[in-house]
C-alpha positions in Angstrom: 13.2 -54.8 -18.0 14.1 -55.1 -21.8 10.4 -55.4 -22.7 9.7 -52.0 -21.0 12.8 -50.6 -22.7 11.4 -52.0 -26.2 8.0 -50.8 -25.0 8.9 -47.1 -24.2 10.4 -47.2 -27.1 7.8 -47.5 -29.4 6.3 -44.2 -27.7 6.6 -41.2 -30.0 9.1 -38.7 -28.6 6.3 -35.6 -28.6 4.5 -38.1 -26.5 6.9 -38.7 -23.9 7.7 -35.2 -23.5 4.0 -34.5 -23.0 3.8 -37.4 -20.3 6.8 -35.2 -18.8 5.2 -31.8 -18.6 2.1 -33.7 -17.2 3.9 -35.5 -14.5 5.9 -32.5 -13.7 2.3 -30.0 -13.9 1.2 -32.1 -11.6 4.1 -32.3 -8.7 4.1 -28.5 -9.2 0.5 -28.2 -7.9 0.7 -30.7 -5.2 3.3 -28.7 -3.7 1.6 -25.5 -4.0 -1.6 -27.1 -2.4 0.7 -28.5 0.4 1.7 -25.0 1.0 -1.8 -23.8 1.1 -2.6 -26.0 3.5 0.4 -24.7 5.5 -0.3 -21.4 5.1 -3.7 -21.4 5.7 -2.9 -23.3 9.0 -0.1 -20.7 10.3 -2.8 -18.3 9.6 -5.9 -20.0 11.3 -3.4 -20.4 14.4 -2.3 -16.4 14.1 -6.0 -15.0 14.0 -7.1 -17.7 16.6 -9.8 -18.7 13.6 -11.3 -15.2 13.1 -10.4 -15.5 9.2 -12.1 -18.4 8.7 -15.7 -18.3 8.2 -16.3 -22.4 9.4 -15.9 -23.8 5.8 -12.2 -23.0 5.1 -12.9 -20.0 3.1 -11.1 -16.7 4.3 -12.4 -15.1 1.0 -15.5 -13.3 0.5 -14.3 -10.6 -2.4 -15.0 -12.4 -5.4 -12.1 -10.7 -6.9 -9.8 -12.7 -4.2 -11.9 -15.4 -5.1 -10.1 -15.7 -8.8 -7.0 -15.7 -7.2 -4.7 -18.4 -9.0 -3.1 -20.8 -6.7 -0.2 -19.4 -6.2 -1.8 -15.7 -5.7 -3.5 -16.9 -3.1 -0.3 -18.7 -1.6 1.2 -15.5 -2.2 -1.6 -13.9 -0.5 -1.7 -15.9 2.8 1.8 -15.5 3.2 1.5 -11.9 3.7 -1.6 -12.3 6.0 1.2 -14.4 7.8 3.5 -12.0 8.2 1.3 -9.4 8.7 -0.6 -11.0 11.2 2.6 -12.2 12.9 4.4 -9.0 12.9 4.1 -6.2 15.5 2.0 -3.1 15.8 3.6 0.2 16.3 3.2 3.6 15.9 5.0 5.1 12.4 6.6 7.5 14.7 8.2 4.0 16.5 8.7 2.7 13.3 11.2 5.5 12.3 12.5 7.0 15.6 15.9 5.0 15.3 16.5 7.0 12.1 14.0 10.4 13.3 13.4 12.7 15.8 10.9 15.6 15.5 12.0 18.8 16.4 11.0 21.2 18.4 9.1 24.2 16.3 8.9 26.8 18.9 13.1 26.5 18.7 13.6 25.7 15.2 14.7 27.8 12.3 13.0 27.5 8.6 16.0 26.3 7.1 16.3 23.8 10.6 12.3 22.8 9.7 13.0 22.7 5.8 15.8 19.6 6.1 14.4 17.9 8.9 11.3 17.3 6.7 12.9 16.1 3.8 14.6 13.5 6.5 11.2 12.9 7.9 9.4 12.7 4.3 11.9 9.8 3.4 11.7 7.9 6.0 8.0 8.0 5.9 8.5 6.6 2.4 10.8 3.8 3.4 8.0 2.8 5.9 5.2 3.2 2.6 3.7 6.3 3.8 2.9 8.9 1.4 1.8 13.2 1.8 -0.2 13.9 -1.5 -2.0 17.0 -2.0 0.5 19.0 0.9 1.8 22.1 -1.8 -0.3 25.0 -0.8 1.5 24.3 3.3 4.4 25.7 3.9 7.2 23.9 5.4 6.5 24.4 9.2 2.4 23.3 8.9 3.2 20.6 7.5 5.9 19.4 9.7 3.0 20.1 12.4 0.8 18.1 10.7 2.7 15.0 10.2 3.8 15.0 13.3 0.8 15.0 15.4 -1.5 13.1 12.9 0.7 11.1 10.8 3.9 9.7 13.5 0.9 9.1 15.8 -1.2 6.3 14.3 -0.3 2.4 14.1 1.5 0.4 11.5 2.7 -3.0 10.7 6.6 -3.5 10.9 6.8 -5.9 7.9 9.5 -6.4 5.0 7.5 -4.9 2.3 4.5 -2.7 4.0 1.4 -2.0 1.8 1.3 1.9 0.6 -1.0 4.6 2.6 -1.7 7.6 1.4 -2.2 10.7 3.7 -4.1 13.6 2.2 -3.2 17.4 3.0 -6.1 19.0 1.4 -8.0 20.0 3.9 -5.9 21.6 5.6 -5.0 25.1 5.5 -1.6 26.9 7.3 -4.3 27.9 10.1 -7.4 25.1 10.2 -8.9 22.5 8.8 -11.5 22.7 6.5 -13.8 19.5 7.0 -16.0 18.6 4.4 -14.6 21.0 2.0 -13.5 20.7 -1.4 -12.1 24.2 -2.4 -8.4 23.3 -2.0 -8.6 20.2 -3.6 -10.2 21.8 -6.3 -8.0 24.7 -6.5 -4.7 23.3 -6.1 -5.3 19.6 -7.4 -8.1 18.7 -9.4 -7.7 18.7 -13.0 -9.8 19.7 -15.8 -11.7 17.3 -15.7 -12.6 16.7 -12.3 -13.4 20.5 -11.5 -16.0 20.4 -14.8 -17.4 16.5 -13.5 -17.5 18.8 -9.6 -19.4 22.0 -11.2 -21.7 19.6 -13.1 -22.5 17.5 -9.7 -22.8 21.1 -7.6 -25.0 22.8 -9.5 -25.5 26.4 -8.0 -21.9 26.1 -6.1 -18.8 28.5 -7.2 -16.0 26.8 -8.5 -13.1 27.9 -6.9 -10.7 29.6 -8.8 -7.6 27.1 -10.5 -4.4 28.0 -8.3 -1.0 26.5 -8.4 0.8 25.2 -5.3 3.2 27.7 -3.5 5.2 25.4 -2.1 7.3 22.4 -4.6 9.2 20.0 -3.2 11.4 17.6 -5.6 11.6 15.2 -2.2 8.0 14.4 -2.0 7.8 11.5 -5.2 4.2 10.8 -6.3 3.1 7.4 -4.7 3.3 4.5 -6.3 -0.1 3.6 -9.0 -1.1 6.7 -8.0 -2.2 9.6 -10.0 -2.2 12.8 -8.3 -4.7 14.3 -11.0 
């Protein structure tokens, strides 16, 4: 013991704390490997296999591909809980705190504040109107409610953002295919000149500004609306 005492001794301090760093480096990645193992286990087990393609490889993306480590552990655990949690419609997800009303009954003012409740819960649940300010208050009540509340969503802790886009829609129909709204209401400079130079021949509708602002509906999240 006292030659191993005199021994380490003779090791430069800088040198030791390397040996340190190393050892702990080292224990850091083995359990971050052991929790990829896990993780990609609780996952193979959830998707009965279907995200495995044979080799061990649920990546095909070369972007996921560069993952770090512990992105990718970070990644799997959401495909966990995403795979593990359960599928209802956004209209479930939000009826404890929501009920739509009835429009045939309803006042504007009676439309106007149950859409700001509706709008914020839709948030809290990471869905997101964009492009809705040339509707007025009732359409797109109408809207949300027979397009939006109706589709299927994950009820997870921290749900990925969706965005839902109004603009082809007018108070009256729905304009498939057709950019005029978008480009009257939303598009900026430069997207109307990049639309004119792709639509050579085509009008370009003339630049409006919404009707209808509302303070209540934030911009989503690394999302420009221009």
């Amino acid at each position: 013991m006292n030659q191993h005492a005199e021994v380490t001794g003779l090791l430069p301090t800088s040198c030791g704390s390397e040996m340190s760093d190393h050892l702990k480096s080292g224990a850091a990645t083995n359990e971050l490997l052991l929790e990829n193992a896990r993780l990609r286990s609780q996952l193979d087990q959830l998707t009965y296999g279907e995200g495995d393609d044979g080799n061990g490889c649920y990546f095909t993306d070369k972007l996921i591909e560069q993952m770090t480590l512990t992105q990718e552990n970070v990644y799997f655990s959401e495909s966990c809980e995403w795979e593990s949690s359960e599928s209802l419609t956004i209209g479930d997800l939000i009826a404890p705190r929501f009920k739509p009303l009835d429009l045939a009954m309803a006042t504007d003012d009676e439309v106007e504040q149950s859409l700001r409740v509706l709008i914020k819960e839709l948030i809290d649940v990471g869905q997101y109107i964009v492009h809705a300010g040339h509707l007025s208050d009732r359409r797109l009540y109408c809207l949300i409610v027979k397009d939006v509340l109706t589709m299927y969503a994950r009820e997870i802790e921290n749900p990925s953002v969706s965005y839902w886009f109004c603009c082809f829609h007018t108070d009256n129909s729905f304009l498939e295919n057709d950019d005029s709204l978008w480009l009257s209401y939303y598009a900026n400079d430069s997207q109307r000149l990049e639309w004119a130079r792709s639509h050579r021949g085509q009008p370009l509708p003339p630049k409006l500004v919404p009707p209808h602002v509302r303070d209540y509906m934030p911009p989503p999240p690394d999302f420009s609306l221009n």
